[in-house]
C-alpha positions in Angstrom: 23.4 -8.1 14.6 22.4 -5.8 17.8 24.9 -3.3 16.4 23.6 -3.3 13.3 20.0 -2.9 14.2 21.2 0.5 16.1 22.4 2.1 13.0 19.5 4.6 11.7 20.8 3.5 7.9 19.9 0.1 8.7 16.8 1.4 10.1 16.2 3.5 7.3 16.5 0.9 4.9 14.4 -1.6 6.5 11.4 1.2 6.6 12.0 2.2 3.0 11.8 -2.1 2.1 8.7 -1.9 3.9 7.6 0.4 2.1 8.6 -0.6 -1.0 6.4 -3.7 -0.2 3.6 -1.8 1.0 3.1 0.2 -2.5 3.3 -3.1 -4.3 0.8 -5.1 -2.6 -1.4 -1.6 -2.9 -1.1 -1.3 -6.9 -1.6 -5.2 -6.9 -4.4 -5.4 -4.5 -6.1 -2.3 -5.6 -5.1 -2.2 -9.2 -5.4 1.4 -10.1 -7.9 2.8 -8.2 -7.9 6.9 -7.5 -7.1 5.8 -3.6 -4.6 3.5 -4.4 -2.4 5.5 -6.7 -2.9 8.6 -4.1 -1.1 6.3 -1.4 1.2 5.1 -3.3 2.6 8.3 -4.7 2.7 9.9 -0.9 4.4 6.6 -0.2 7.0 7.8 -2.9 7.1 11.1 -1.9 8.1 9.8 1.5 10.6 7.4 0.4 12.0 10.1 -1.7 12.4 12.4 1.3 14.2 9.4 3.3 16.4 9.1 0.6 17.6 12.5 0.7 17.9 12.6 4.3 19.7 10.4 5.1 21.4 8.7 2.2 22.5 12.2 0.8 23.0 14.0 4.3 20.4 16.5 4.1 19.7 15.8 7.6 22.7 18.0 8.6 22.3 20.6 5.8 21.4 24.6 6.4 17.9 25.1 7.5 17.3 27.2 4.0 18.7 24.1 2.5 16.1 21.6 3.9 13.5 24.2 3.4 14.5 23.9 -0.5 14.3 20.3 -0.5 11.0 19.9 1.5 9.4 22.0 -0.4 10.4 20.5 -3.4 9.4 17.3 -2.2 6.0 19.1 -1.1 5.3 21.0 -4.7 6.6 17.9 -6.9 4.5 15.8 -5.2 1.5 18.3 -5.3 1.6 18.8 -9.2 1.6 14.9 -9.9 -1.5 14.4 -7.8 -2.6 17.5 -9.4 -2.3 16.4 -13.2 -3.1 13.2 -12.1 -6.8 14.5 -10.4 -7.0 16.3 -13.7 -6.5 13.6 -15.9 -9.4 11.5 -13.9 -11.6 14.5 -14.9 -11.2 14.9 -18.6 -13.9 13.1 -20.4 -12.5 10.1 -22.4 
């Protein structure tokens, strides 16, 4: 179990499960308040950058290829929040 513990997958997964559970107890605790679905999506965009990471190797990619990838995680993650800001602005 020791061994197991040491792996950074295992560690990986057990901070993405947390996570997981932290965003659900936020959009059930919260419901969908502007704070709420802030944190969760930056919880998202976090898991979403473990993911890659570690479960798809980026860790040990190019520098220009990381640099891609966190920016993409970066810009994506900015235009939802973005439209999302937006939407909360347009009259209903």
């Amino acid at each position: 179990m020791l061994e197991l513990m040491r792996r950074t997958a295992t560690v990986v997964w057990i901070v993405l499960s947390l996570a997981t559970g932290v965003s659900w107890w936020l959009a059930e605790r919260e419901g969908s308040t502007a704070g709420a679905t802030v944190l969760i999506m930056l919880i998202a965009a976090f898991k979403a950058r473990m993911v890659m990471l570690h479960f798809m190797e980026l860790k040990a990619a190019p520098l220009p290829w990381r640099c891609v990838f966190e920016g993409w995680v970066v810009i994506f993650t900015g235009v939802i929040l973005a439209g999302y800001w937006v939407s909360l602005a347009a009259p209903h």
